[in-house]
C-alpha positions as CSV (number, residue, x, y, z in Angstrom):
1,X,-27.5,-44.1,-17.0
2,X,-25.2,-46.6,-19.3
3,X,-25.6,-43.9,-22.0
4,X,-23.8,-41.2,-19.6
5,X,-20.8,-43.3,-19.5
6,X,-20.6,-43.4,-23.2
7,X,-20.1,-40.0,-23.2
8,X,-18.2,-39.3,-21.0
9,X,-15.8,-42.2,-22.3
10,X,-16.0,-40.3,-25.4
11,X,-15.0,-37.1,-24.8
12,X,-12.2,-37.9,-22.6
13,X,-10.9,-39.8,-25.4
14,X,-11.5,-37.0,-27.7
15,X,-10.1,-34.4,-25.0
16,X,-7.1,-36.6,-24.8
17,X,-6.4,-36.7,-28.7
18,X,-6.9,-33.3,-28.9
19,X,-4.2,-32.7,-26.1
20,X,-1.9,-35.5,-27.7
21,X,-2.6,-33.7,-31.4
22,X,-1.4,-30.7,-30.0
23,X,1.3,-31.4,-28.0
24,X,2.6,-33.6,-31.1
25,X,2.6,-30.5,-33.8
26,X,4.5,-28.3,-31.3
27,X,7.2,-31.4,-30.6
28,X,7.1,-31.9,-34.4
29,X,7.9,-28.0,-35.3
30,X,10.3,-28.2,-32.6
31,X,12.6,-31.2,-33.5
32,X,12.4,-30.7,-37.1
33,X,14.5,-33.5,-38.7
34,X,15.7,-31.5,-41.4
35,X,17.1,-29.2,-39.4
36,X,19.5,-32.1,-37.8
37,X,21.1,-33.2,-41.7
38,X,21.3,-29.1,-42.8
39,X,23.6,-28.2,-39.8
40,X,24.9,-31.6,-38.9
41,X,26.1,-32.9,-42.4
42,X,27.3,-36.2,-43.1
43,X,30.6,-35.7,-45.0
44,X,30.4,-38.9,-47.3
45,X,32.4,-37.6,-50.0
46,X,35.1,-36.4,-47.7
47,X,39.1,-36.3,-49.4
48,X,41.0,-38.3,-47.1
């Protein structure tokens, strides 16, 4: 019966990084960092 629990322990932690994996490539595409510095430049070499 033990070995039940194994599996079960298992594959909710393998359902969960599945669900984590995916929801973390979607948020990743989404908030794409180099989107941020192309539109949102930092003017460094600005003339004062």
């Amino acid at each position: 019966m033990a070995a039940v629990w194994w599996v079960t322990t298992i594959g909710f932690i393998l359902c969960l990084g599945f669900v984590g994996g995916t929801i973390f490539h979607f948020l990743r595409g989404t908030l794409n960092s180099e989107d941020a510095v192309r539109i949102d430049k930092i003017n460094g070499d600005k003339e004062e």
